[in-house]
N, CA, C and O atoms as a GROMACS GRO file, in nm:
protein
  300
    1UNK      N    1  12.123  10.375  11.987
    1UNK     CA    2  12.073  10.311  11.867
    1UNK      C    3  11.935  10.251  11.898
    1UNK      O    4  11.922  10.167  11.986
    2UNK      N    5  11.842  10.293  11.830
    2UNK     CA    6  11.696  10.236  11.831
    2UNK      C    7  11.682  10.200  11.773
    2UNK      O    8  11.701  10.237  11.657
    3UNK      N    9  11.619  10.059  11.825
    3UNK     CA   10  11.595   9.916  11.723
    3UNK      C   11  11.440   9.928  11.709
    3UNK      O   12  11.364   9.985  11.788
    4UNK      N   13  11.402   9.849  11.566
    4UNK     CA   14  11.246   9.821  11.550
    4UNK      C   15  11.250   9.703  11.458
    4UNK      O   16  11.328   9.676  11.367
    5UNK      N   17  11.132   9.631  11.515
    5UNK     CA   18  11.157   9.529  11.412
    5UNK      C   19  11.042   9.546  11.303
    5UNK      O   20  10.937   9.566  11.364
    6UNK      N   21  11.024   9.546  11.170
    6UNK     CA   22  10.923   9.570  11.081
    6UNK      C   23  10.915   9.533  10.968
    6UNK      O   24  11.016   9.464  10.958
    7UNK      N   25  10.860   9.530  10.868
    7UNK     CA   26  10.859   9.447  10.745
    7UNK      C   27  10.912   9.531  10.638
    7UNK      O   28  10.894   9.652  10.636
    8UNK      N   29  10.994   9.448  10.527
    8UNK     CA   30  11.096   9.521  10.413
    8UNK      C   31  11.015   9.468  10.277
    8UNK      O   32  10.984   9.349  10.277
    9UNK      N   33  10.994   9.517  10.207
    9UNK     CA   34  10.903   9.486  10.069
    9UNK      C   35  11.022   9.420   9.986
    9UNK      O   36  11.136   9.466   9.977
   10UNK      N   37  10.980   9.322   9.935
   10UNK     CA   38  11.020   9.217   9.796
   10UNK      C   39  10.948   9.183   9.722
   10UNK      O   40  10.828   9.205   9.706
   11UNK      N   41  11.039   9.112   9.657
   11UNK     CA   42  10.993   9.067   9.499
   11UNK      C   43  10.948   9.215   9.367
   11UNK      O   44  10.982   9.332   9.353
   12UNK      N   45  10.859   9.122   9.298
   12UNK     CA   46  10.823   9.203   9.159
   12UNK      C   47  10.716   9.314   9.205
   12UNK      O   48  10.661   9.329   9.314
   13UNK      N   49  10.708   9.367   9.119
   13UNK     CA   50  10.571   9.500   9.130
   13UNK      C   51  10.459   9.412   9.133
   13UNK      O   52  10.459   9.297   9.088
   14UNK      N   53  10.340   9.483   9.201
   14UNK     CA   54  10.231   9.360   9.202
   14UNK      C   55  10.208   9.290   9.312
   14UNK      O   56  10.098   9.285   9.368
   15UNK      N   57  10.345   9.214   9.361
   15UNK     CA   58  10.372   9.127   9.417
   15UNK      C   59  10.357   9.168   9.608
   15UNK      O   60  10.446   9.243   9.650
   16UNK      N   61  10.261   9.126   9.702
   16UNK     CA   62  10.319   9.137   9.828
   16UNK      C   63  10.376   9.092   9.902
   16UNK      O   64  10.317   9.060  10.005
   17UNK      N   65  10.478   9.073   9.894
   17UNK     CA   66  10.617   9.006   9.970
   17UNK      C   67  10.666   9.089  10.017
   17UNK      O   68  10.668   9.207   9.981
   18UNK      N   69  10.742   9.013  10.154
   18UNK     CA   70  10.794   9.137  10.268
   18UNK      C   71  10.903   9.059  10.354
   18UNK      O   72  10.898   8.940  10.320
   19UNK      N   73  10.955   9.070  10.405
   19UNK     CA   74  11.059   9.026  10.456
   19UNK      C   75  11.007   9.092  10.633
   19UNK      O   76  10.969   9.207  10.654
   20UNK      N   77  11.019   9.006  10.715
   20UNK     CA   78  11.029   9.038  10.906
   20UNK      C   79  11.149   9.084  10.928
   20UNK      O   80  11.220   8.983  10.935
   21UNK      N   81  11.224   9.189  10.945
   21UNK     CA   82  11.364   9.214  10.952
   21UNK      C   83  11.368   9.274  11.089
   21UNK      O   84  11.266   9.302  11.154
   22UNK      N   85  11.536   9.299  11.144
   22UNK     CA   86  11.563   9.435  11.272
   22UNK      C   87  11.648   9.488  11.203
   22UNK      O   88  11.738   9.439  11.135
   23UNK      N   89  11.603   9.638  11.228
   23UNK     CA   90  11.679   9.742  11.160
   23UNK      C   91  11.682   9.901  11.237
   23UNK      O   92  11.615   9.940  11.333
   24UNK      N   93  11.772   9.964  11.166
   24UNK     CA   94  11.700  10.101  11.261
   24UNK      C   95  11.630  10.142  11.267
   24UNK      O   96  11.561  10.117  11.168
   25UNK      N   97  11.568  10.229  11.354
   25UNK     CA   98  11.444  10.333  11.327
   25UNK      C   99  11.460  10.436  11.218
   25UNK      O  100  11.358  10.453  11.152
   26UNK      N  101  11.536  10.488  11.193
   26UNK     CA  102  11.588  10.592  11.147
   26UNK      C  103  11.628  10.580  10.975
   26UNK      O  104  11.617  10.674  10.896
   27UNK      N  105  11.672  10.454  10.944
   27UNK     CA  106  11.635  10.378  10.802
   27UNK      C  107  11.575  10.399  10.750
   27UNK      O  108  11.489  10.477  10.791
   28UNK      N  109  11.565  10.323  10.556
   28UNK     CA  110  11.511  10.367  10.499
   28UNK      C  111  11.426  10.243  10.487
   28UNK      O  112  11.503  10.151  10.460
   29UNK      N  113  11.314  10.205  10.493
   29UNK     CA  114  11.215  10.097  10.443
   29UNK      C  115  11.316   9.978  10.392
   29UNK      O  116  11.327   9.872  10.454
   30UNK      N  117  11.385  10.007  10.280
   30UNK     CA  118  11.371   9.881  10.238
   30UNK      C  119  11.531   9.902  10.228
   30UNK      O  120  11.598   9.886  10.125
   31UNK      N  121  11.576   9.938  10.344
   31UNK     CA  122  11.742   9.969  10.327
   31UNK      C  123  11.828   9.862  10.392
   31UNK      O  124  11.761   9.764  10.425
   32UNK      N  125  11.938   9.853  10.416
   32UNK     CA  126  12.050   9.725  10.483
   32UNK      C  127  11.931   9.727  10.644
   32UNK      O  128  11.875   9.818  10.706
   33UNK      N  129  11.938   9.553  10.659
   33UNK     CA  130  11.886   9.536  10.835
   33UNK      C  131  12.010   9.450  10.877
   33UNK      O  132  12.098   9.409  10.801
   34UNK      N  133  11.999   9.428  11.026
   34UNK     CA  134  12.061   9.375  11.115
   34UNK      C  135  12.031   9.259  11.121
   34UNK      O  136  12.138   9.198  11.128
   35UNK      N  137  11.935   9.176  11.124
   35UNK     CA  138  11.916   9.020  11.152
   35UNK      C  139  11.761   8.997  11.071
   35UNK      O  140  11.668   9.077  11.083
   36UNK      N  141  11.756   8.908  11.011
   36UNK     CA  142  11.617   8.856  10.937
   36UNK      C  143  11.552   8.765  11.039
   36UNK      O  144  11.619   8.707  11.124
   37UNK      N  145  11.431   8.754  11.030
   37UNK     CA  146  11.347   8.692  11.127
   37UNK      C  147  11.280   8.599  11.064
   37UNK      O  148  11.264   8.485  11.108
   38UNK      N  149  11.231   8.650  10.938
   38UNK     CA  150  11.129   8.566  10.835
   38UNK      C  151  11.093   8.660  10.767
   38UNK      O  152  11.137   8.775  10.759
   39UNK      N  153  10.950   8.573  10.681
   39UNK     CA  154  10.913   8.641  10.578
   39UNK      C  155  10.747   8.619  10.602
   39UNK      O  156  10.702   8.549  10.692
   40UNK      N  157  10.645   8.714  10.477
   40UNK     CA  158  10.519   8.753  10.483
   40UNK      C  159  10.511   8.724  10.379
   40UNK      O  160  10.605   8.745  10.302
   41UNK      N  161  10.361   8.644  10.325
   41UNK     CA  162  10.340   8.683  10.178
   41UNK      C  163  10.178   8.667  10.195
   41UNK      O  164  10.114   8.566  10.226
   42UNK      N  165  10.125   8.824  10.160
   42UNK     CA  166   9.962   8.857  10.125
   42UNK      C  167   9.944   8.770   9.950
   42UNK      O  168   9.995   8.779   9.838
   43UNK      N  169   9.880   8.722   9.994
   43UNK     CA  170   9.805   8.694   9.871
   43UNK      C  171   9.625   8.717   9.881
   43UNK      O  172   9.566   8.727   9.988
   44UNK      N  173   9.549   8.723   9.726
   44UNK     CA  174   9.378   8.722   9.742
   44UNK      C  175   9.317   8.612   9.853
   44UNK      O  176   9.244   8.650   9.944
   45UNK      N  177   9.350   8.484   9.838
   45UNK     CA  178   9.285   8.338   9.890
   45UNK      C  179   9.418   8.299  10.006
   45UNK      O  180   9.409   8.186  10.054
   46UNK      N  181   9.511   8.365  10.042
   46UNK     CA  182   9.539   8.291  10.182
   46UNK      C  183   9.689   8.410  10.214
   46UNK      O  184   9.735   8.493  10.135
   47UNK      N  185   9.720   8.388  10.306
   47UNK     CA  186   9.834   8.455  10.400
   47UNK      C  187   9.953   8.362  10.478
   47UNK      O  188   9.953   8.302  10.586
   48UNK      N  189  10.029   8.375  10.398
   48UNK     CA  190  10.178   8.269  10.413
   48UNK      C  191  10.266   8.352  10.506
   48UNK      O  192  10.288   8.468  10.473
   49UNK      N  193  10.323   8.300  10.626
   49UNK     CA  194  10.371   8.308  10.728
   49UNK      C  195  10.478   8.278  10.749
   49UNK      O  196  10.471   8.155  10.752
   50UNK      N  197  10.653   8.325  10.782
   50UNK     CA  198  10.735   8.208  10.884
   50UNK      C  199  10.782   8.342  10.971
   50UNK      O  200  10.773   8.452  10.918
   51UNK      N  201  10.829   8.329  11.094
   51UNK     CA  202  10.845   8.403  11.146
   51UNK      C  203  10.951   8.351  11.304
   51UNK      O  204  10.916   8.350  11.422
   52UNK      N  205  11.065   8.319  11.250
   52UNK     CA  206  11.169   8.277  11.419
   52UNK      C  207  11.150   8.317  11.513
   52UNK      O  208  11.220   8.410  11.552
   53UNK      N  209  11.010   8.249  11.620
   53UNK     CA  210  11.004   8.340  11.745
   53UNK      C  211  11.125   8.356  11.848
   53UNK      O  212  11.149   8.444  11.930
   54UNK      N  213  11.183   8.253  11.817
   54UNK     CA  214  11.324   8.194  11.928
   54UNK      C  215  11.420   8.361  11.847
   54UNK      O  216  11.502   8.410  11.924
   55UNK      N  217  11.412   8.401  11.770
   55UNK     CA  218  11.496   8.536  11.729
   55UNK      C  219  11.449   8.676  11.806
   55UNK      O  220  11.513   8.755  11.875
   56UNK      N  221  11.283   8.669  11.757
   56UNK     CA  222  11.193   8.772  11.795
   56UNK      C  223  11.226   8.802  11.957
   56UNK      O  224  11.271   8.906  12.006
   57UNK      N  225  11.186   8.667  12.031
   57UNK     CA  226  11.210   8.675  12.155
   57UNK      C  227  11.331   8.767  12.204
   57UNK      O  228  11.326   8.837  12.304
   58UNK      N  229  11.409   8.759  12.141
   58UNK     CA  230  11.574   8.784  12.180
   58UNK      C  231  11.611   8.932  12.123
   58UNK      O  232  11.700   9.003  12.169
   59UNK      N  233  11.524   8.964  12.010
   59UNK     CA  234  11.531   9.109  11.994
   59UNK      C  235  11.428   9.190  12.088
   59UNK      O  236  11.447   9.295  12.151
   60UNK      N  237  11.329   9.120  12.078
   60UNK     CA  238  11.232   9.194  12.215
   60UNK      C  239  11.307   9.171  12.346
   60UNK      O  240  11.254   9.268  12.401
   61UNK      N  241  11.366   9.135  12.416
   61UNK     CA  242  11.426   9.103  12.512
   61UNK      C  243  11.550   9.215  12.511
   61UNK      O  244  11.576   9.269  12.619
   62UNK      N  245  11.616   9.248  12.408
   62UNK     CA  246  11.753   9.354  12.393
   62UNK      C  247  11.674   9.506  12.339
   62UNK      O  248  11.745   9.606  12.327
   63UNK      N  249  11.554   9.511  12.314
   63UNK     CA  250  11.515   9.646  12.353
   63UNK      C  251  11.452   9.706  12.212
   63UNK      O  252  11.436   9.824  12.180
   64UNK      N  253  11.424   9.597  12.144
   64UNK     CA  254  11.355   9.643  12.016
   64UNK      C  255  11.220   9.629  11.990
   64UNK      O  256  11.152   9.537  12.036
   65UNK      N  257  11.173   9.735  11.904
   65UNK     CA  258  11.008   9.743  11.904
   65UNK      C  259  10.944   9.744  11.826
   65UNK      O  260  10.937   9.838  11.747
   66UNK      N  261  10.863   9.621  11.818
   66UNK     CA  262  10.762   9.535  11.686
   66UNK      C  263  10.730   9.666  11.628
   66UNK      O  264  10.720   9.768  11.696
   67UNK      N  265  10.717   9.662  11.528
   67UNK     CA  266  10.574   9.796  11.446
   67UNK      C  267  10.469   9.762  11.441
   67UNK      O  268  10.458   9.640  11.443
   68UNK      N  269  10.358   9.832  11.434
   68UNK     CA  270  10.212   9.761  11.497
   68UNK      C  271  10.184   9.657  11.385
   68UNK      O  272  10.131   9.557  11.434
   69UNK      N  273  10.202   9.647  11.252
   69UNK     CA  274  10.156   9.533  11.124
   69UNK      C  275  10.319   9.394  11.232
   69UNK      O  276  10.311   9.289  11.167
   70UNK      N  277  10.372   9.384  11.286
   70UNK     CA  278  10.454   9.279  11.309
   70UNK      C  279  10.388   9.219  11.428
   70UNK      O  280  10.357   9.100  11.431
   71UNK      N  281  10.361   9.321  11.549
   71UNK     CA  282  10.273   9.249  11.636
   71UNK      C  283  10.119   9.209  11.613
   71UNK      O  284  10.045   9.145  11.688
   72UNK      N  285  10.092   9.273  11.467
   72UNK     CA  286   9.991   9.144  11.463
   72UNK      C  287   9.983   9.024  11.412
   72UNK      O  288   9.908   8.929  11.433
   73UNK      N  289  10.104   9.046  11.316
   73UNK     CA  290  10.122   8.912  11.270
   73UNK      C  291  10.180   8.773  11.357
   73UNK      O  292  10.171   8.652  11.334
   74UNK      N  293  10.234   8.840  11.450
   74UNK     CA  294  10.326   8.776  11.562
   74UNK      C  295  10.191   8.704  11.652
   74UNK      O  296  10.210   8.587  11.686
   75UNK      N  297  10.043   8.772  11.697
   75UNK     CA  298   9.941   8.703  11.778
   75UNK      C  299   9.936   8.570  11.702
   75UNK      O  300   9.860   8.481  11.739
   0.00000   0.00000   0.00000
C-alpha cells in the first residue's frame, strides 16, 4: 500500500479550499482518505494555513510521500 499525502478540493465552485489529507496513491482526488492533517485556503489578498506537523511527522516517518504543492506548503 502506497501512501501520499496531498490536498482534496472543498467547498463551493469558485471557491479554493482544500483539505491536507493521507490517502492512496492510486485514489481518486477527492475520494475517502486515511487521516486529515489540515486544511488550505488560496484566496486574492492572503493564504490561510493549519497543518498538524506532530501528524505529518508520523506519516513521513511510516513511509508516506508529500506531493510537491504539500512540501511547499509544509517549508
Amino acid at each position: 500500500m502506497s501512501l501520499v499525502i496531498r490536498l482534496t478540493r472543498t467547498g463551493k465552485k469558485g471557491e479554493r479550499k482544500f483539505r491536507v489529507v493521507v490517502k492512496e496513491k492510486r485514489s481518486k482526488r477527492d475520494g475517502g482518505y486515511i487521516d486529515l492533517l489540515g486544511w488550505y485556503e488560496k484566496s486574492k489578498d492572503m493564504k490561510n494555513k493549519k497543518i498538524d506537523m506532530e501528524r505529518y511527522q508520523y506519516w513521513i516517518s511510516n513511509g508516506a510521500q508529500p506531493s510537491e504543492t504539500v512540501r511547499q506548503l509544509v517549508k
